[in-house]
Gaussian input, Z-matrix of N, CA and C with variables (Angstrom, degrees):
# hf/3-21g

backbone

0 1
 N
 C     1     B1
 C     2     B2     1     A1
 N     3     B3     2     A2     1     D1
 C     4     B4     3     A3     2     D2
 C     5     B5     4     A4     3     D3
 N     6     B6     5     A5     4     D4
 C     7     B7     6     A6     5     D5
 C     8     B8     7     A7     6     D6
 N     9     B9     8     A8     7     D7
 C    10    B10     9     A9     8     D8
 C    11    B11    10    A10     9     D9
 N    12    B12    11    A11    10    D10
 C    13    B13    12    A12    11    D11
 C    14    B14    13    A13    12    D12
 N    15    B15    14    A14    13    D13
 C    16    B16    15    A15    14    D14
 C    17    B17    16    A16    15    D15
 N    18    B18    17    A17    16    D16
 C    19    B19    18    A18    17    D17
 C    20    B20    19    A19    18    D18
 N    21    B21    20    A20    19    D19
 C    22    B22    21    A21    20    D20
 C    23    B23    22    A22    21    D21
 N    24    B24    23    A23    22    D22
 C    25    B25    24    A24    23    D23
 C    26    B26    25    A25    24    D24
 N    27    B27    26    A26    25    D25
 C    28    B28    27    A27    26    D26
 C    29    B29    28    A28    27    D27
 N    30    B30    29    A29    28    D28
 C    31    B31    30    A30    29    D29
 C    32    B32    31    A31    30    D30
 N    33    B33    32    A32    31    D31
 C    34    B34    33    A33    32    D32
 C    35    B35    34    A34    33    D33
 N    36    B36    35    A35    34    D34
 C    37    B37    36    A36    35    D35
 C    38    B38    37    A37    36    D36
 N    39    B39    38    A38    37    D37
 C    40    B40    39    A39    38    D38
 C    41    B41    40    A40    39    D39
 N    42    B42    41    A41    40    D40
 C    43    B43    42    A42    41    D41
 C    44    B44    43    A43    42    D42
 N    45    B45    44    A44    43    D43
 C    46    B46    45    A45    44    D44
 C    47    B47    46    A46    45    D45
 N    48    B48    47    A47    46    D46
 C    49    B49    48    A48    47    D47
 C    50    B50    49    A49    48    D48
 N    51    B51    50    A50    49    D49
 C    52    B52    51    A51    50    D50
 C    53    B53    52    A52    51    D51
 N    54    B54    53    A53    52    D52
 C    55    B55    54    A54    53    D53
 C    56    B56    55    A55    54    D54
 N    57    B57    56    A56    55    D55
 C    58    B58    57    A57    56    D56
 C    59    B59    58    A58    57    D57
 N    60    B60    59    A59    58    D58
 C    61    B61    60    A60    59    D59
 C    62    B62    61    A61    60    D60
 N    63    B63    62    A62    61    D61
 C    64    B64    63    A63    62    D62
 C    65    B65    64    A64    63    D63
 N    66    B66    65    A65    64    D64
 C    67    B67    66    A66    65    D65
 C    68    B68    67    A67    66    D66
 N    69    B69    68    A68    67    D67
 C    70    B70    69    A69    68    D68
 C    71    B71    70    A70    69    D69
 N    72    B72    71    A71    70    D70
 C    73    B73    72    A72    71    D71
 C    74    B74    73    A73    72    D72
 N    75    B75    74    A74    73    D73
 C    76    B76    75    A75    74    D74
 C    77    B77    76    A76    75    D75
 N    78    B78    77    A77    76    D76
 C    79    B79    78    A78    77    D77
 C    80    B80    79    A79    78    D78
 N    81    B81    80    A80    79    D79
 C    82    B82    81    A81    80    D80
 C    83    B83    82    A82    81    D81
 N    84    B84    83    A83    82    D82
 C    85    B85    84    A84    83    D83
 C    86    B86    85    A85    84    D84
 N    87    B87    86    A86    85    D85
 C    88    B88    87    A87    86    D86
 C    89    B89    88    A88    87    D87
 N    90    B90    89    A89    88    D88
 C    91    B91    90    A90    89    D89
 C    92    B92    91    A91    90    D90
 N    93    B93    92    A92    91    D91
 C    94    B94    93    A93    92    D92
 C    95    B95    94    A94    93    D93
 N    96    B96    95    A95    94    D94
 C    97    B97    96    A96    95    D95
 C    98    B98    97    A97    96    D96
 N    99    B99    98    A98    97    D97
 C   100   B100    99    A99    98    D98
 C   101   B101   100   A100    99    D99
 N   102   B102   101   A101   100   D100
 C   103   B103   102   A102   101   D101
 C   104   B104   103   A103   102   D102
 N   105   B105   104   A104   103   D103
 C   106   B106   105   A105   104   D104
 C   107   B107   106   A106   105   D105
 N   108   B108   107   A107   106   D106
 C   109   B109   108   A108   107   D107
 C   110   B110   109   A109   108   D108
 N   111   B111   110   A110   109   D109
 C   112   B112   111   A111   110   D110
 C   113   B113   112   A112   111   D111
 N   114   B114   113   A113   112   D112
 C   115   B115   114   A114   113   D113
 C   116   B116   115   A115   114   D114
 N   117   B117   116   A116   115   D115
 C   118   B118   117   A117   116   D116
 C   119   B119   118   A118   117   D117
 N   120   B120   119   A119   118   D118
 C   121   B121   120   A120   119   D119
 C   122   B122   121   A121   120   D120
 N   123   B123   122   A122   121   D121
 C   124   B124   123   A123   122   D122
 C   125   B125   124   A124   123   D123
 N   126   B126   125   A125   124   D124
 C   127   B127   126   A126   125   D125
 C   128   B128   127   A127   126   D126
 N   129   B129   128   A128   127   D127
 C   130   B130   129   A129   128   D128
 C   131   B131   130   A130   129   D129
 N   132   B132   131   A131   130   D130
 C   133   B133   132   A132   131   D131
 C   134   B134   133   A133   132   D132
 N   135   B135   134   A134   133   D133
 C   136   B136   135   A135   134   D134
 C   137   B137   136   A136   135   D135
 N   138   B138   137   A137   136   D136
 C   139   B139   138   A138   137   D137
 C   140   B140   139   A139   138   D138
 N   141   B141   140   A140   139   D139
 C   142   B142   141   A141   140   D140
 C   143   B143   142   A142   141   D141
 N   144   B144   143   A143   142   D142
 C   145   B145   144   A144   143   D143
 C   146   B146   145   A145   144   D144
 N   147   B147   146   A146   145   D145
 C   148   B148   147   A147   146   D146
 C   149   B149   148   A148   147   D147
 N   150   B150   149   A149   148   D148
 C   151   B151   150   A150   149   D149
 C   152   B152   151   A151   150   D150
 N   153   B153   152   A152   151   D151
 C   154   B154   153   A153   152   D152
 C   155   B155   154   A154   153   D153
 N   156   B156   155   A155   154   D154
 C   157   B157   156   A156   155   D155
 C   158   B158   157   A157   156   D156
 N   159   B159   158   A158   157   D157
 C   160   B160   159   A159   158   D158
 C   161   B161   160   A160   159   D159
 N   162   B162   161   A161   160   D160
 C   163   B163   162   A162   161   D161
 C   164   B164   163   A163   162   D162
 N   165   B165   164   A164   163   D163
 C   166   B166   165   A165   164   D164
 C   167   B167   166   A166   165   D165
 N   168   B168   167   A167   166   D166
 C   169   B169   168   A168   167   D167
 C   170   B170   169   A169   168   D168
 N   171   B171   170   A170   169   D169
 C   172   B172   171   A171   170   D170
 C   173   B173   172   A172   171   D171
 N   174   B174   173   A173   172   D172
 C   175   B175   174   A174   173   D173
 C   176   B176   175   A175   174   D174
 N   177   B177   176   A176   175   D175
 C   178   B178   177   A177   176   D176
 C   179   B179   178   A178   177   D177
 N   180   B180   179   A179   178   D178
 C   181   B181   180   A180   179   D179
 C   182   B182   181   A181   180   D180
 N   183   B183   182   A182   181   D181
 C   184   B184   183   A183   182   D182
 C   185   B185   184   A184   183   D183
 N   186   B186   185   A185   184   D184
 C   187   B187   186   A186   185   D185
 C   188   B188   187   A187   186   D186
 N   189   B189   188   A188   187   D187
 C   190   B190   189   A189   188   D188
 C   191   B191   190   A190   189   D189
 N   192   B192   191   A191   190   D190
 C   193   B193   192   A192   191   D191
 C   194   B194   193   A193   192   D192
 N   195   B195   194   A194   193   D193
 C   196   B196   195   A195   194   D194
 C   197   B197   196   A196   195   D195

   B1=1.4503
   B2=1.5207
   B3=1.3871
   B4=1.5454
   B5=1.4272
   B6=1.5880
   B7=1.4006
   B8=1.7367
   B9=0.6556
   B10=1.7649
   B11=1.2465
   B12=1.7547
   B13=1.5609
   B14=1.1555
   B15=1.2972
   B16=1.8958
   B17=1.5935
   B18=1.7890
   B19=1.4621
   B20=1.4475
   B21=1.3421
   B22=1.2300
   B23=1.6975
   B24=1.3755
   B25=1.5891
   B26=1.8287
   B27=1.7339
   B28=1.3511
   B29=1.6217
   B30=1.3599
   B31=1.2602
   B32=1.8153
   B33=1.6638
   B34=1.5403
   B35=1.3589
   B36=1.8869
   B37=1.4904
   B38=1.9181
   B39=1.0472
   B40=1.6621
   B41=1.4904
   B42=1.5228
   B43=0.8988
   B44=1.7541
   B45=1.2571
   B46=1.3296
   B47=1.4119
   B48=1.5839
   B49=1.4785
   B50=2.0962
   B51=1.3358
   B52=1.1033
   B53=2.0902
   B54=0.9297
   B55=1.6142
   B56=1.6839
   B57=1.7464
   B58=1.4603
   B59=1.8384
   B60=1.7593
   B61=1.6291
   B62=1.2265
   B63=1.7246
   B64=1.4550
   B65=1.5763
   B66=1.7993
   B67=1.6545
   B68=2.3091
   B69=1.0214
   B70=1.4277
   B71=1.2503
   B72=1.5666
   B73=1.7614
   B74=1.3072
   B75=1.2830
   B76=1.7814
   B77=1.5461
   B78=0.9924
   B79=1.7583
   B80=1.6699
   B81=1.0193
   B82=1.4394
   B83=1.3744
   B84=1.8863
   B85=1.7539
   B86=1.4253
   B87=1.0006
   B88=1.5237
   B89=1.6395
   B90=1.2465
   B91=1.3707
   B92=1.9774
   B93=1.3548
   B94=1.7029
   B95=1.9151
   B96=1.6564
   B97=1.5152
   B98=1.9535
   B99=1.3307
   B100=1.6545
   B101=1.8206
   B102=1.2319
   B103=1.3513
   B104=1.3960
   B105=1.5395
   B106=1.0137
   B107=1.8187
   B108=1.1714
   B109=1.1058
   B110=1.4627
   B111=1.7609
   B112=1.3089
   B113=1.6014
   B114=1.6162
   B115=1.5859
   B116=1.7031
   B117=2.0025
   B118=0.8342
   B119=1.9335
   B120=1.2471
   B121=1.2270
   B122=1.4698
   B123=1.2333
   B124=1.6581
   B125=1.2556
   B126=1.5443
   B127=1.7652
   B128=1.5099
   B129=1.1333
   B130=2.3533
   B131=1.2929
   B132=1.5037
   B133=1.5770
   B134=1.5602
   B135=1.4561
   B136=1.5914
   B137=1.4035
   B138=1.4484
   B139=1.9746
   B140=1.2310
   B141=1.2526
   B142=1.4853
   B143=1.2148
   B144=1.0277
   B145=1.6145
   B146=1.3756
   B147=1.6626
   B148=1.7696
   B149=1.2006
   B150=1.4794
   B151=1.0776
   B152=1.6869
   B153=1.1319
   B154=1.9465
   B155=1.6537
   B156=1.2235
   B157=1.3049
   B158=1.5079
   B159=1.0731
   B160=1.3188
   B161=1.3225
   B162=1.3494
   B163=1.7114
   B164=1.7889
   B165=1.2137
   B166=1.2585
   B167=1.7965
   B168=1.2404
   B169=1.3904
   B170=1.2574
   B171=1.5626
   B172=1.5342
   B173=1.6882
   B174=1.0376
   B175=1.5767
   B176=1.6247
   B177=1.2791
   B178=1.7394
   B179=1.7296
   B180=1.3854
   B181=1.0250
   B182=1.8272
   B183=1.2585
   B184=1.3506
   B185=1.8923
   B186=1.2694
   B187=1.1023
   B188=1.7761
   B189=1.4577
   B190=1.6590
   B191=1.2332
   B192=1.2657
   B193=1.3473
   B194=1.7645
   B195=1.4460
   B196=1.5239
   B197=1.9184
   A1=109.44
   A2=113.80
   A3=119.10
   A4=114.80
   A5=107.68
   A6=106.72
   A7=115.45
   A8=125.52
   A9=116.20
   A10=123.66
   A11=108.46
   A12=132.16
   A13=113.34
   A14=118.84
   A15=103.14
   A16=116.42
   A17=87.95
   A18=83.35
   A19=133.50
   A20=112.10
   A21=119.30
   A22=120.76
   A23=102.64
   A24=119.17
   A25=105.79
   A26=110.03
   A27=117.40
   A28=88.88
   A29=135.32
   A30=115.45
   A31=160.57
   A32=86.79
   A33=124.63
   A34=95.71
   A35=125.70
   A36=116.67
   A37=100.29
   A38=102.54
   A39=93.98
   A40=102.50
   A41=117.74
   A42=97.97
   A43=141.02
   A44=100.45
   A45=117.13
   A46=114.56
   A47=118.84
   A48=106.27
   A49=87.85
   A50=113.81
   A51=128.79
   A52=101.45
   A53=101.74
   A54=97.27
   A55=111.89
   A56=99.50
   A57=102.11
   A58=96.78
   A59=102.62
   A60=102.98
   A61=150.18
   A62=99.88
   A63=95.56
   A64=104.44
   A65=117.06
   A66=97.88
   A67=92.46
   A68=107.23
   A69=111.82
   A70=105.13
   A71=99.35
   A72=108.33
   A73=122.73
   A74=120.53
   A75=118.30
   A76=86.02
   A77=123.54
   A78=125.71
   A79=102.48
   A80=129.16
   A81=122.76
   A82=147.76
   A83=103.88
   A84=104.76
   A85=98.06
   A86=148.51
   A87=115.84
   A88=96.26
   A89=124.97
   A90=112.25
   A91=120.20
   A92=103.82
   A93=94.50
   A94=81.59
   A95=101.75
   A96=110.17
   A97=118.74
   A98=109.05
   A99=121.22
   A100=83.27
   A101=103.40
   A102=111.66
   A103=128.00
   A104=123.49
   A105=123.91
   A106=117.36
   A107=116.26
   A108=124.20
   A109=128.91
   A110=110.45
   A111=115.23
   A112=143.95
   A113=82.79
   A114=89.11
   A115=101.55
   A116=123.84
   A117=117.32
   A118=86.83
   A119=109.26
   A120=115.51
   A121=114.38
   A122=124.20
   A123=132.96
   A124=138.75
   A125=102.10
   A126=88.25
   A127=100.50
   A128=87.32
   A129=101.76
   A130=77.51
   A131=112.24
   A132=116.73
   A133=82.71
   A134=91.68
   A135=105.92
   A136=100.77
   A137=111.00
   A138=130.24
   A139=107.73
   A140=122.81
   A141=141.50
   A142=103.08
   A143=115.91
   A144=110.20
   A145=113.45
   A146=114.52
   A147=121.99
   A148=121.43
   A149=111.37
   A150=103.35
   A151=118.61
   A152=104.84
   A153=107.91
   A154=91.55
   A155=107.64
   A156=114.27
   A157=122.15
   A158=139.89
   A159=147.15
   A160=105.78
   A161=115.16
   A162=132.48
   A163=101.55
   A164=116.64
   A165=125.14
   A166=101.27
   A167=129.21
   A168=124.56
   A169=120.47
   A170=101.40
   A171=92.70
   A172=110.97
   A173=105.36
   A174=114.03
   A175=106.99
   A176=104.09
   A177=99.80
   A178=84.22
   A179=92.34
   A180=115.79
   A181=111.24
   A182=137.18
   A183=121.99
   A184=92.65
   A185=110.73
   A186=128.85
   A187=125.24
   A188=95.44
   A189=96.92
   A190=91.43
   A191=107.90
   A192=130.40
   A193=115.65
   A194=100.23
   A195=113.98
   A196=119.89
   D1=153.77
   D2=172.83
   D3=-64.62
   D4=141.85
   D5=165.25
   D6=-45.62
   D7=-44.85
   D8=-178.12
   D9=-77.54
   D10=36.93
   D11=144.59
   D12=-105.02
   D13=112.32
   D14=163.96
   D15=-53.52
   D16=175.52
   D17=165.68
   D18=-74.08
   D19=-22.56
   D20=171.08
   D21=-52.07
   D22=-48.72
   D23=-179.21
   D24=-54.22
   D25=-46.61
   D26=-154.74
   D27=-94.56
   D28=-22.47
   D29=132.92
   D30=-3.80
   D31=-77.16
   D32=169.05
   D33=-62.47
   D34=-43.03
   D35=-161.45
   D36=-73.05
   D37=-16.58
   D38=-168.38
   D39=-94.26
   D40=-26.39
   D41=163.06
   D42=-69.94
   D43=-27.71
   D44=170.28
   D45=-55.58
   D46=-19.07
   D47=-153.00
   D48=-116.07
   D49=-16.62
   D50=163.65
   D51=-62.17
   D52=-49.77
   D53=-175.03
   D54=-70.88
   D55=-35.01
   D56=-165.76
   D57=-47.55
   D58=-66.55
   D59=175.55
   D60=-71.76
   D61=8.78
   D62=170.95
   D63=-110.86
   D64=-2.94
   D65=178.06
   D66=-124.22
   D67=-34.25
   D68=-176.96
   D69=-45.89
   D70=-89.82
   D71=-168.84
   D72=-60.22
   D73=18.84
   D74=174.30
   D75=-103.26
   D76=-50.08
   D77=-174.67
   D78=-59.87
   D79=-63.87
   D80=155.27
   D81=-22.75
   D82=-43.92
   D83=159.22
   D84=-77.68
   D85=5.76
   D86=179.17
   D87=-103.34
   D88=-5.86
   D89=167.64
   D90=-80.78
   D91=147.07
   D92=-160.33
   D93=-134.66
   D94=81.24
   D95=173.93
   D96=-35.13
   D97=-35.19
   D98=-177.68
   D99=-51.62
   D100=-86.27
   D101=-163.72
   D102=-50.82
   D103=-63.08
   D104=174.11
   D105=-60.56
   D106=-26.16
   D107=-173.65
   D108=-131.35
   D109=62.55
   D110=-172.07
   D111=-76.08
   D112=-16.72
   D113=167.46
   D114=-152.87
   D115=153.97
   D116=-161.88
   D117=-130.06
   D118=157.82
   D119=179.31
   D120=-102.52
   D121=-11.29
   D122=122.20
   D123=-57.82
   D124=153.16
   D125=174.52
   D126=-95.66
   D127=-178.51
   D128=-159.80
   D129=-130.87
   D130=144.64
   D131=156.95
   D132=-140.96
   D133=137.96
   D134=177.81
   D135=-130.50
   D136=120.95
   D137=178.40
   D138=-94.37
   D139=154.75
   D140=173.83
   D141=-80.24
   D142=167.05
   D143=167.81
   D144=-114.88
   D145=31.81
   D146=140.58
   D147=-82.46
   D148=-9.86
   D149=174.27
   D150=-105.57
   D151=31.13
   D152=179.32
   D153=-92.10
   D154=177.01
   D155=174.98
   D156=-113.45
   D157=139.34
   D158=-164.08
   D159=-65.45
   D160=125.84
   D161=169.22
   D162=-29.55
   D163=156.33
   D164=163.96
   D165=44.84
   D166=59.22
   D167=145.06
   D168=-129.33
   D169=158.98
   D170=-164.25
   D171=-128.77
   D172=159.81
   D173=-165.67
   D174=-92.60
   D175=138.84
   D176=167.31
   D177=-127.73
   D178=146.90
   D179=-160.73
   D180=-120.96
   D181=119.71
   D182=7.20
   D183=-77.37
   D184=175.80
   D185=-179.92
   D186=116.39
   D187=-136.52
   D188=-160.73
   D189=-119.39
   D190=171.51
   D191=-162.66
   D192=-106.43
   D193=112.74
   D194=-159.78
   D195=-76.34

């Protein structure tokens, strides 16, 4: 994490991510999206995660990404 989290904040983040997998993602594999959820009245766009962008880069603007 960036320095302009305390420790307290970057704390709270581990704890959060400690809770996400010990109460979230068990409730999550038992969901089976095909089935329970066959059609949505929204659209879904689902990204890869090649397409996120790398921590710490920076944009020049107009243009490409340095």
């Amino acid at each position: 994490m960036g320095s302009e989290y305390s420790l307290v904040e970057k704390v709270n983040v581990l704890r959060g991510l400690i809770d996400m997998f010990t109460v979230m993602y068990p409730q999550l594999q038992e969901i089976d999206f095909r089935q329970d959820v066959p059609s949505l009245d929204v659209p879904v766009y689902i990204l890869d995660g090649a397409a996120e962008l790398a921590a710490g880069v920076t944009w020049s603007w107009p243009g490409t990404i340095s």
